[in-house]
C-alpha positions as CSV (number, residue, x, y, z in Angstrom):
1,X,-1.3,8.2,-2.9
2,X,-4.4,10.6,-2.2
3,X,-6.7,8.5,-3.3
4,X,-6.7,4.6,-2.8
5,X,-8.9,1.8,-4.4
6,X,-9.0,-2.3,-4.0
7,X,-8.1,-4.5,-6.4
8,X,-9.9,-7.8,-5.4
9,X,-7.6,-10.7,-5.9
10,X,-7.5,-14.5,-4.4
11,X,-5.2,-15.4,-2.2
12,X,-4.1,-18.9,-1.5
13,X,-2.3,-20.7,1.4
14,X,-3.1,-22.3,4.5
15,X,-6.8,-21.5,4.4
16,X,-7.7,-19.2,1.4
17,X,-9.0,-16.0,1.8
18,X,-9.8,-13.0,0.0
19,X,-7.9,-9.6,0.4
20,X,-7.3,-6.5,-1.5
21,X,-4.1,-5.7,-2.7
22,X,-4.3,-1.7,-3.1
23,X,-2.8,-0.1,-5.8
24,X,-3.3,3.8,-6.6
25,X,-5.8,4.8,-8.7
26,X,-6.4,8.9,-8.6
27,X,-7.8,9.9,-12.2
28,X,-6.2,6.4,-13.7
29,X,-8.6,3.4,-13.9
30,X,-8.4,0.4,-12.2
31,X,-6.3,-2.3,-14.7
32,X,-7.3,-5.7,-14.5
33,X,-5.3,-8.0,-12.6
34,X,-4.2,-11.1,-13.2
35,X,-3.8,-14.0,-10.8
36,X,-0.5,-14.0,-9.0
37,X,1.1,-17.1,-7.1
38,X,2.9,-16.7,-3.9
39,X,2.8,-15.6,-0.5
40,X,1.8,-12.0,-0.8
41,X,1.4,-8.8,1.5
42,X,-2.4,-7.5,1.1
43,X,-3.6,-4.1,1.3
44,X,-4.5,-3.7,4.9
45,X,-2.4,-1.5,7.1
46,X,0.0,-3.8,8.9
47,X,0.6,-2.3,12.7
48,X,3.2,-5.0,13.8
49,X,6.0,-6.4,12.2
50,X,4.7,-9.9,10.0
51,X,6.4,-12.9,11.3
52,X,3.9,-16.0,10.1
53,X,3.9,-16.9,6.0
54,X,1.9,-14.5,4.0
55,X,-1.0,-15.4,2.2
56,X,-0.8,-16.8,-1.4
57,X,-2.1,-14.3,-4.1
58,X,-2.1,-16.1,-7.4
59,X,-0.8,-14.3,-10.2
60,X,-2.0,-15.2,-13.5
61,X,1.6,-16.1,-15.0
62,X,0.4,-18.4,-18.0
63,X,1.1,-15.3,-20.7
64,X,5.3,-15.2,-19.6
65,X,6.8,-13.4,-22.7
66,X,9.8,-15.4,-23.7
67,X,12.0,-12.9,-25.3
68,X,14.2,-14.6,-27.8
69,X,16.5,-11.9,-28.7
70,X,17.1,-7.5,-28.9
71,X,15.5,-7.6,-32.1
72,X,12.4,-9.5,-30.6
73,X,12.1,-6.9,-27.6
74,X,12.4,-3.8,-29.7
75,X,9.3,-5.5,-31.9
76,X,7.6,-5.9,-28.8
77,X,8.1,-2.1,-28.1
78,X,6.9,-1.3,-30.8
79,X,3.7,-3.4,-30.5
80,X,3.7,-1.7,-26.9
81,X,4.1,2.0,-28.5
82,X,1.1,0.9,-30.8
83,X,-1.1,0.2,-27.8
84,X,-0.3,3.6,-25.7
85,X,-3.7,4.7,-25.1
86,X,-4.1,1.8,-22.6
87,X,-1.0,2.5,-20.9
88,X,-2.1,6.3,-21.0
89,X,-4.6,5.3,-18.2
90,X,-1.9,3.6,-15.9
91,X,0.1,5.2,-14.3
92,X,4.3,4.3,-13.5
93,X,4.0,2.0,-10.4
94,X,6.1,1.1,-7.3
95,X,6.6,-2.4,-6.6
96,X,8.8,-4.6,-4.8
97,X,8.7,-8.2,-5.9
98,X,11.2,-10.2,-2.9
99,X,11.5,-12.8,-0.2
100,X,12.5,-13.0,3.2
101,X,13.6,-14.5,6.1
102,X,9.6,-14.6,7.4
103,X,8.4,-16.3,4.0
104,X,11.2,-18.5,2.1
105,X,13.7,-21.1,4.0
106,X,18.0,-20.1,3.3
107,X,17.8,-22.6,0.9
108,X,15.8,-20.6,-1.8
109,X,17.3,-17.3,0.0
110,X,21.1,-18.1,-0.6
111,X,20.0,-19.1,-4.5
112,X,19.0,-15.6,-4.8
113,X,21.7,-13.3,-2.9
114,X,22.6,-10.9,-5.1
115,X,26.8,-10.0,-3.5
116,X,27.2,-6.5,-3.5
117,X,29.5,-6.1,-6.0
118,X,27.2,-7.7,-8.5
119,X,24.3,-4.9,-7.6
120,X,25.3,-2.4,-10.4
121,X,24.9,-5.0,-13.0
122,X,21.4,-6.4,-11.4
123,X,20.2,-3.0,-11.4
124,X,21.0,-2.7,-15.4
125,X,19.5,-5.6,-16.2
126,X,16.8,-5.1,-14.6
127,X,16.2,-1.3,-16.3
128,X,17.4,-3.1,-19.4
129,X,13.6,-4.9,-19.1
130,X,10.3,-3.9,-21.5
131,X,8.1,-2.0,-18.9
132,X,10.5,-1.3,-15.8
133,X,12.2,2.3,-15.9
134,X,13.6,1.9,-12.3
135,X,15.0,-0.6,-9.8
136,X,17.0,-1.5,-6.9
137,X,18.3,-4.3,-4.8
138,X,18.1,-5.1,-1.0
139,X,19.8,-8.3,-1.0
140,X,20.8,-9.3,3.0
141,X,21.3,-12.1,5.1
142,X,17.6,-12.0,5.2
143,X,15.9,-11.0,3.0
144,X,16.1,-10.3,-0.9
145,X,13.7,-8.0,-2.0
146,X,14.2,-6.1,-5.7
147,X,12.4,-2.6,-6.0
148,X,11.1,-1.2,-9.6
149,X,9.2,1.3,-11.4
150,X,7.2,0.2,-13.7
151,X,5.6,1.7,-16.8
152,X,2.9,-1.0,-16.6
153,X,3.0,-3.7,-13.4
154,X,1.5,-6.5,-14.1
155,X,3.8,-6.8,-17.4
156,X,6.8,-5.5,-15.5
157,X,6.1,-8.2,-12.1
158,X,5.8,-10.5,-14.5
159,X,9.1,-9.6,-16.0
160,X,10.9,-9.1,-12.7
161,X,10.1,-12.5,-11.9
162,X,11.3,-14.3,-14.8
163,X,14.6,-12.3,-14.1
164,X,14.9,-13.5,-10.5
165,X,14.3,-17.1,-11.8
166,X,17.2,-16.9,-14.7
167,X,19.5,-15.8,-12.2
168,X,18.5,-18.2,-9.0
169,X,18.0,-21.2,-11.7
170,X,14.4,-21.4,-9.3
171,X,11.4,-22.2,-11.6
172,X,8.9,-19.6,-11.5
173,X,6.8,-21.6,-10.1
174,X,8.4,-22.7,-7.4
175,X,9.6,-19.1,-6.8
176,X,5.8,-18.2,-6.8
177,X,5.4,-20.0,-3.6
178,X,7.7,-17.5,-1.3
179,X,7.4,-13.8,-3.4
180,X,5.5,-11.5,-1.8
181,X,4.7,-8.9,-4.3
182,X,3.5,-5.1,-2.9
183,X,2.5,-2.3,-4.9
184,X,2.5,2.2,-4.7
185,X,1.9,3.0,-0.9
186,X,2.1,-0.7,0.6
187,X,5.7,-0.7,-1.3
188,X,6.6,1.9,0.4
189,X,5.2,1.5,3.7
190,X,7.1,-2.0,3.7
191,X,10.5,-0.3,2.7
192,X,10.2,2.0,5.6
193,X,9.1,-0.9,8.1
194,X,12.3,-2.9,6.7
195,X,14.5,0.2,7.0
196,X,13.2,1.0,10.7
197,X,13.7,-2.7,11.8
198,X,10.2,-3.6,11.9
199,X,9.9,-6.3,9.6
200,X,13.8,-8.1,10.6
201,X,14.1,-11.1,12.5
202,X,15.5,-9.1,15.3
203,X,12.8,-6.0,15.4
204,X,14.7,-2.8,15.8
205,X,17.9,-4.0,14.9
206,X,20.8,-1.3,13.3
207,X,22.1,-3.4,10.7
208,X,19.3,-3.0,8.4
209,X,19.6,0.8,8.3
210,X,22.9,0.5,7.5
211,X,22.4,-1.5,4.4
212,X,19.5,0.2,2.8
213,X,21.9,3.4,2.9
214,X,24.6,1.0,1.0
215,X,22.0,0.5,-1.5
216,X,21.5,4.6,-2.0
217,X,25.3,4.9,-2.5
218,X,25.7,2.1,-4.7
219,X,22.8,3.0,-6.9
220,X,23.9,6.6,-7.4
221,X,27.8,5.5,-8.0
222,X,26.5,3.3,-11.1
223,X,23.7,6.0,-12.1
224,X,21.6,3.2,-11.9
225,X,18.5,4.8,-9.2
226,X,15.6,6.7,-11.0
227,X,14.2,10.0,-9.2
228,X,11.7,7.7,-7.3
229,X,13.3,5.2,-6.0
230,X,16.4,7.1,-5.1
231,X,13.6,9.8,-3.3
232,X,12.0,6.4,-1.8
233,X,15.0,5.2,-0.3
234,X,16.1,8.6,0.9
235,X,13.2,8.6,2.7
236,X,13.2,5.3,4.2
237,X,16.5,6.4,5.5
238,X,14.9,9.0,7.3
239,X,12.2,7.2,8.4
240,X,14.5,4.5,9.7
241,X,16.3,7.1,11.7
242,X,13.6,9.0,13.3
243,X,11.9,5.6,14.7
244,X,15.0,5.0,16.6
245,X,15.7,8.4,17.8
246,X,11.9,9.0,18.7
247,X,10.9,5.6,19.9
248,X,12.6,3.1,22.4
249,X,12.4,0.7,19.8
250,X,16.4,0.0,19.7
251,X,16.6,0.0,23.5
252,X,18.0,-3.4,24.1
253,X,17.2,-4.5,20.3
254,X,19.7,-7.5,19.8
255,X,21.3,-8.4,16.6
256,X,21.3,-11.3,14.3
257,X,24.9,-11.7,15.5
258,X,23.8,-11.1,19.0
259,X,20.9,-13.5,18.6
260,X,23.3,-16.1,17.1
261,X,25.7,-16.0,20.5
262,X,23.2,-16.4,22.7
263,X,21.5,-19.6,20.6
264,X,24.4,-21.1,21.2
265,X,24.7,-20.4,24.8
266,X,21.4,-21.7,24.8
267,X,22.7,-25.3,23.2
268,X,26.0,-25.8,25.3
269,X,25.2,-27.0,29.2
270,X,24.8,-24.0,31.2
271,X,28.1,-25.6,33.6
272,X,30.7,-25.1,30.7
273,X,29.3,-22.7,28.6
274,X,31.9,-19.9,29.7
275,X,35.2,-22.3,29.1
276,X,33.9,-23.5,25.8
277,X,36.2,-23.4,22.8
278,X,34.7,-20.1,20.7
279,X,36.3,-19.8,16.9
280,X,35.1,-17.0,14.4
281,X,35.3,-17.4,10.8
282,X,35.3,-13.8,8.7
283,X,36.4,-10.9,10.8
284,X,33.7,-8.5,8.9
285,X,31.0,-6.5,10.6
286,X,28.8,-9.8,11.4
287,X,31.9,-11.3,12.7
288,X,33.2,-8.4,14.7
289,X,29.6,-8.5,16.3
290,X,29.7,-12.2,17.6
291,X,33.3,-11.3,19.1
292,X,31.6,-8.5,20.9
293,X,29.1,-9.7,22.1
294,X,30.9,-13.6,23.1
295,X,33.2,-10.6,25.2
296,X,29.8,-8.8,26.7
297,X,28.9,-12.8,28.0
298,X,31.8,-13.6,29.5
299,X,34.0,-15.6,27.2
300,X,37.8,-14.5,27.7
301,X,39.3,-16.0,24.5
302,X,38.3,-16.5,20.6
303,X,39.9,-17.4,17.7
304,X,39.4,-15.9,14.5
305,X,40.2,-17.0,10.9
306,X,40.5,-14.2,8.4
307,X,42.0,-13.8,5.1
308,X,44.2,-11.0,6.7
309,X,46.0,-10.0,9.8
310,X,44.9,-6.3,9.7
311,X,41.1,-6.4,10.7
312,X,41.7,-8.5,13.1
313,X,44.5,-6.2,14.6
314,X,41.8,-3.7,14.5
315,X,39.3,-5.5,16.4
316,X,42.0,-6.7,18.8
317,X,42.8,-2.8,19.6
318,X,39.0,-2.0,20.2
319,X,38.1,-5.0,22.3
320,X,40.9,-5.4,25.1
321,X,38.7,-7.6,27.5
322,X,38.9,-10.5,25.5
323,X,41.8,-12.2,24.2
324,X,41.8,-12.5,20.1
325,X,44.0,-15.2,18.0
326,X,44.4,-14.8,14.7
327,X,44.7,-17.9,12.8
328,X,45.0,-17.5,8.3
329,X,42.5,-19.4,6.4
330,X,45.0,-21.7,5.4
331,X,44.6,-22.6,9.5
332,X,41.0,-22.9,9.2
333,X,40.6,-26.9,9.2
334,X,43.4,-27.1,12.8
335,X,41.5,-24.4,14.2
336,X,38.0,-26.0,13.5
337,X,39.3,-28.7,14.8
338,X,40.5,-27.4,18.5
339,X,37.3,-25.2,18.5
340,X,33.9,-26.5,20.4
341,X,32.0,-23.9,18.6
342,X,32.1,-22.2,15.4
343,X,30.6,-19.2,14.1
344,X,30.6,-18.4,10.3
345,X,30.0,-15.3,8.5
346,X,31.7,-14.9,5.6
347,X,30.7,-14.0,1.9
348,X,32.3,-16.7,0.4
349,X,29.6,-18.0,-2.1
350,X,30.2,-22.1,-1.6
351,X,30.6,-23.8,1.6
352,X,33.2,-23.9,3.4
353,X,32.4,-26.8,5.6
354,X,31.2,-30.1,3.6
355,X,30.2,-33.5,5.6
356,X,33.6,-34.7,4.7
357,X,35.5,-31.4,5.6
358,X,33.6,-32.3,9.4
359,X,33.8,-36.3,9.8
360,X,37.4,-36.0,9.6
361,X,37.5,-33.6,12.5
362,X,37.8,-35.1,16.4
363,X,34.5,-34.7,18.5
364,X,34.5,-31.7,20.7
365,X,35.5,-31.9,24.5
366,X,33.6,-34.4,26.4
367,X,32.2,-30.7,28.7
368,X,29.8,-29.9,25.9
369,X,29.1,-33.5,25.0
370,X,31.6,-34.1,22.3
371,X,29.3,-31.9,19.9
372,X,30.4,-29.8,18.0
373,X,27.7,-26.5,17.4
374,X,28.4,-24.3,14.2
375,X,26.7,-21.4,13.7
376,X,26.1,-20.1,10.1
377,X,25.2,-16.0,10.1
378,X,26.3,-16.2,6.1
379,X,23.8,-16.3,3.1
380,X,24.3,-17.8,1.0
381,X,25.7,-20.6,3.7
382,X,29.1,-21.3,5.2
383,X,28.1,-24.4,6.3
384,X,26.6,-27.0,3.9
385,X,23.7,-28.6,4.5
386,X,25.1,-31.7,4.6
387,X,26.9,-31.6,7.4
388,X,23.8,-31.6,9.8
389,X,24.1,-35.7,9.1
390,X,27.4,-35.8,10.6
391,X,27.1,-37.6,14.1
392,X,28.8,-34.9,16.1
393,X,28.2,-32.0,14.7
394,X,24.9,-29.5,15.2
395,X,24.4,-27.1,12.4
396,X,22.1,-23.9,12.7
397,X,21.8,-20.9,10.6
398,X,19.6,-17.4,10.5
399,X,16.2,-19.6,10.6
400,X,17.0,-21.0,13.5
401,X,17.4,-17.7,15.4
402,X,13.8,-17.5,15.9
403,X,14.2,-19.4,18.7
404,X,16.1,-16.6,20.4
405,X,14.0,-13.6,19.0
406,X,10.3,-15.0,19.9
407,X,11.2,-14.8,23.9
408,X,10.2,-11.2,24.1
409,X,7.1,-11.3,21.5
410,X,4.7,-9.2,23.0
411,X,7.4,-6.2,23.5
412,X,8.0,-6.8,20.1
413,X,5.0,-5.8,19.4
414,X,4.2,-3.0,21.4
415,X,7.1,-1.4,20.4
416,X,6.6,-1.8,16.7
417,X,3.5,-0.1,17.5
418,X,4.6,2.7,18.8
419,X,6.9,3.3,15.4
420,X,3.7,2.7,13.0
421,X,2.9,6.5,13.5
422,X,6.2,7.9,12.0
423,X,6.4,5.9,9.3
424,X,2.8,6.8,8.4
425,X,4.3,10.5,8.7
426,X,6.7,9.8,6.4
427,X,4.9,7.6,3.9
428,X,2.6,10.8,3.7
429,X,5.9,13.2,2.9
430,X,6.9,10.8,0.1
431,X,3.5,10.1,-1.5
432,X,2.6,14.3,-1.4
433,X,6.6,14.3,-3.4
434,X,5.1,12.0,-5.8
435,X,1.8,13.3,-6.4
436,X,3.7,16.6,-7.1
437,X,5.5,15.0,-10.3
438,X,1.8,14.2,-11.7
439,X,1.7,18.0,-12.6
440,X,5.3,18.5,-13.6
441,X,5.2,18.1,-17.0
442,X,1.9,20.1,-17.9
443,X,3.8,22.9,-15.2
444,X,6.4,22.6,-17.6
445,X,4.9,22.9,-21.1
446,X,2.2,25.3,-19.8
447,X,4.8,27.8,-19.1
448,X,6.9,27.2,-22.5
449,X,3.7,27.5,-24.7
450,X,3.3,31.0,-22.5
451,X,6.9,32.2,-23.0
452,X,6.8,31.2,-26.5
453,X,3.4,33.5,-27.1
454,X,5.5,36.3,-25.2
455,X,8.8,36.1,-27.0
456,X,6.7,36.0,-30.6
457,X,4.2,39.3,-29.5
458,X,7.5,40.8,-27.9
459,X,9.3,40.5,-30.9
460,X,6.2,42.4,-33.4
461,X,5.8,44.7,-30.8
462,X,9.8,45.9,-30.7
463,X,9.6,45.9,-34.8
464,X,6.4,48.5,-34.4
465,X,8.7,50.3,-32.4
466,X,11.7,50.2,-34.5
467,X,15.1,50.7,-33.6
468,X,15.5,54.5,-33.8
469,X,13.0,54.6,-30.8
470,X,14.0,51.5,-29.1
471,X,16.4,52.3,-26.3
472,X,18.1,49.6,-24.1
473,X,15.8,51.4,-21.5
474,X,12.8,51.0,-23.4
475,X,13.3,47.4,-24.9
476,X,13.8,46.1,-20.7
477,X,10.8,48.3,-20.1
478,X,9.1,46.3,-22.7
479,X,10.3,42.8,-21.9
480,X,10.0,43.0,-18.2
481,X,6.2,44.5,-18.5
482,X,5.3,40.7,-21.4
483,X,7.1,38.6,-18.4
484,X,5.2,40.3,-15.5
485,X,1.9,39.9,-17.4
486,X,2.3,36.6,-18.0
487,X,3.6,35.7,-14.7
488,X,0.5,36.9,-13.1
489,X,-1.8,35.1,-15.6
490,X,-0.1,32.0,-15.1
491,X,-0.3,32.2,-11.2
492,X,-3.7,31.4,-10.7
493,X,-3.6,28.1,-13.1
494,X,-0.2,27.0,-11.4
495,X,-1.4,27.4,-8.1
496,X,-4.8,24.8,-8.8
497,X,-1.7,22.5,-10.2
498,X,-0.4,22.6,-6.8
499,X,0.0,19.1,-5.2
500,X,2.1,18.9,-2.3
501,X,0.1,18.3,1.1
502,X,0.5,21.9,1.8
503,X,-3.3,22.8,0.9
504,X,-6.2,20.9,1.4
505,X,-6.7,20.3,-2.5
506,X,-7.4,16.5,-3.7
507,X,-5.1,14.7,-6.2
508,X,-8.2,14.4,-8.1
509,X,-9.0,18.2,-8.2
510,X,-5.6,18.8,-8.7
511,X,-5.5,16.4,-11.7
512,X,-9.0,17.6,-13.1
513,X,-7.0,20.7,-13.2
514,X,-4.2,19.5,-15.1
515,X,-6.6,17.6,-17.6
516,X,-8.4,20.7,-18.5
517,X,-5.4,22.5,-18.7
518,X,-4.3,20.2,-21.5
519,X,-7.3,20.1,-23.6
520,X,-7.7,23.9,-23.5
521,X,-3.7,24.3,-24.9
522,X,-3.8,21.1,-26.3
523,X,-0.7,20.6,-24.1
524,X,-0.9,16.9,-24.8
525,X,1.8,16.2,-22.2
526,X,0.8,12.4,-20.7
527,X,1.1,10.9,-24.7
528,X,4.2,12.8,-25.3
529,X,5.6,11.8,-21.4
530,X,4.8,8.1,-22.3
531,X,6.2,8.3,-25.6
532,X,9.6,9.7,-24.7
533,X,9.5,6.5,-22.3
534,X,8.7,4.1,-24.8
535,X,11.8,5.5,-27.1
536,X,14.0,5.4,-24.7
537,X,13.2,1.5,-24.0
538,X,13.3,0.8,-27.9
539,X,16.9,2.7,-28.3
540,X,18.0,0.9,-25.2
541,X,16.9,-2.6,-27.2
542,X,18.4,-1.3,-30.2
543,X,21.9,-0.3,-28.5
């Protein structure tokens, strides 16, 4: 936003320290904030991509509202409709309440996955809430991060976070301990930095871009994305794409798939690791990644298990330097057991190797040390957690590709540097857009209260007239000289409403402008804006 201001709050981890967690403020006083639990992103301007725990900020979660049923929520609307002047002073907030790859372990991760399919309902439950209006869900590999609006945020995190602990079956409290919660500009900076690959595992990698543009399309196919968060993700989208096309960010970027090859390269002896036995489970896009890049280091033959022939065929017409097997799931257990390695990345939602499932399979060849390395890409996990107690076998997943990504940490950074300016440019674009709503509705009922004057003194002034003197010429004559006057009166005041970066007028001017606007035609537009929210929360209750 234009204007910024610090919300002091504690934060909590390994040594505590305070920060400030900015939050917009512009003509809306500062609300008092509770104390929230968890690692947490602070206010400061983050030039490189985070990859150590955040800090805890404590959120003061004692007061959770146990909703008991529709009835009980549309009483608590009403208590909330009661109380409006307070909310009158807030305005609608941005947040993102999630984890990731950098602050929670797969374990808590995989609990939370939201599939694909399953985003359209998330999303309506999530709307379906007291105080949130809009919302979205980035739920990958790595990270699982759930952006709202909401009418007032502390309420709404609050509310967000029971939601994400119903649905994981993760206490609150223990949930607390991973969430990073962000807020207005820092929500939006960090969706930018996730969309451009600065904040993934693998910094700069394409994937990422790819599935932030998934979540546009499926929010707008279930009409579940509100103007701002459909406008924030558009423009993440952008911003994503112009750090890749302006910067050398993505110049030898590697993948998670990528990242997951060459870890295990890095764990077979260097004298057998092109004539080890490669098999691929799930012949998706993380899959059809490994193969390609298994091809790009030299391995001649893989074998992949797939529910179906076809994509397979596909990826066997693409990639003619490697020779591909296609084995059915039914297969998967022989094939497992002939393999030396095994890469898994399907979306299967249970395991599909169990401790059991692995003790019964023979050790690997005696080249790579009769161990057997699988390689889970999946969340929630292909491979249980179980199996790591097996004698033979070697399990890693996602977490463990750190190993891989840290080599080249200082280029890392310099490169996310390099990026930071863009998405500042952007974040700019997008905050100017949203600043420019602020004035919207008083734009709006300013120039109806006008017309309304006009179409009245038109109408007296045509009787006057009366209809044996009132040609067609006249009576245009007539309406087009009431519209041109108040046109021109109505420039002046519509111009100081003006909020969109292109002048070098404040927000606060701006909304000085709009407040005397409304006391001088008692335009009352923030009570009646709020209002029409509050009924539309208490009908959805009702429904």
């Amino acid at each position: 936003m234009a204007a910024t201001s610090g919300v002091a709050i504690t934060f909590a981890g390994a040594g505590k320290a305070e920060a400030f967690l900015r939050r917009s403020s512009s003509s809306r006083s500062p609300c008092s904030i509770g104390s929230f639990g968890g690692p947490a992103y602070g206010g400061s301007r983050r030039v490189a991509p985070r990859r150590s725990p955040r800090c805890e900020v404590r959120l003061d979660l004692e007061e959770k509202s146990k909703s008991a049923s529709a009835s009980a929520s549309a009483g608590a609307l009403e208590q909330f409709k009661i109380s409006a002047d307070r909310y009158m002073k807030e305005r609608s907030s941005i947040a993102v309440i999630g984890l990731s790859v950098h602050t929670a372990p797969v374990e808590m991760r995989e609990k939370l996955a939201v599939p694909e399919a399953q985003w359209p309902r998330a999303i309506g439950e999530l709307c379906n809430l007291n105080h949130i209006s809009e919302a979205a869900v980035l739920s990958t590999c790595n990270r699982m991060e759930i952006y709202v609006v909401a009418l007032s945020w502390n309420p709404g995190i609050r509310e967000v976070m029971d939601w994400m602990a119903k649905t994981s079956g993760i206490p609150v409290a223990e949930l607390r301990q991973h969430l990073f919660v962000l807020l207005d500009s820092d929500a939006t900076r960090h969706l930018f930095e996730v969309s451009a690959g600065l904040d993934s595992l693998v910094l700069g990698e394409g994937q990422i871009l790819a599935q932030v543009k998934q979540v546009v399309r499926v929010g707008q196919g279930s009409r579940g994305l509100g103007k701002n968060i459909d406008r924030m993700f558009k423009d993440a989208i952008t911003a994503g794409k112009r750090v890749r096309s302006e910067t050398n960010i993505a110049s030898g970027a590697v993948s998670v798939s990528s990242a997951a090859v060459e870890l295990a390269l890095m764990k077979l002896p260097k004298s057998h690791s092109a004539s080890a036995r490669m098999l691929v489970i799930g012949a998706g896009k993380m899959g059809k990644l490994v193969i390609k890049h298994l091809a790009a280091k030299g391995c001649k033959r893989v074998v992949v298990v797939n529910r179906s022939v076809e994509r397979v065929d596909a990826i066997r017409e693409e990639m003619k330097d490697i020779e591909i097997i296609y084995r059915p799931f039914s297969e998967m257990v022989t094939s497992s057991a002939a393999a030396d390695v095994i890469f898994t990345s399907t979306a299967s939602e249970t395991p599909l190797f169990l401790k059991e499932h692995v003790e019964a399979l023979p050790p690997a060849s005696e080249a790579v040390g009769s161990a057997r390395l699988f390689v889970d890409i999946s969340v929630p996990r292909n491979v249980g957690s179980c199996v790591s107690n097996v004698e033979h076998a070697r399990v890693y997943n996602v977490d463990d590709l750190k190993e891989v990504v840290e080599a080249n940490k200082e280029d890392r950074l310099r490169k996310a540097m390099e990026a930071q300016s863009i998405i500042t440019q952007e974040l700019k674009r997008f905050e100017a857009w949203r600043d420019s709503l602020e004035t919207v509705p008083t734009i709006k009922k300013l120039r109806s209260y006008a017309d309304r004057i006009r179409a009245s003194e038109l109408e007296k002034c045509l009787q006057k007239i009366g209809d044996d003197a009132l040609t067609k010429k006249l009576r245009k004559a007539v309406d087009e000289l009431s519209s041109g006057i108040v046109n021109k009166l109505l420039h002046g005041p519509l111009q100081h409403l003006r909020c969109d970066g292109t002048d070098g007028r404040t927000l606060d001017e701006t909304l000085e402008n709009m407040h005397a606007l409304n006391r001088m035609f008692s335009l009352d537009t923030e009570k009646a804006i709020l209002e029409q929210k509050i009924k539309a929360k208490v009908e959805k209750s009702k429904s």
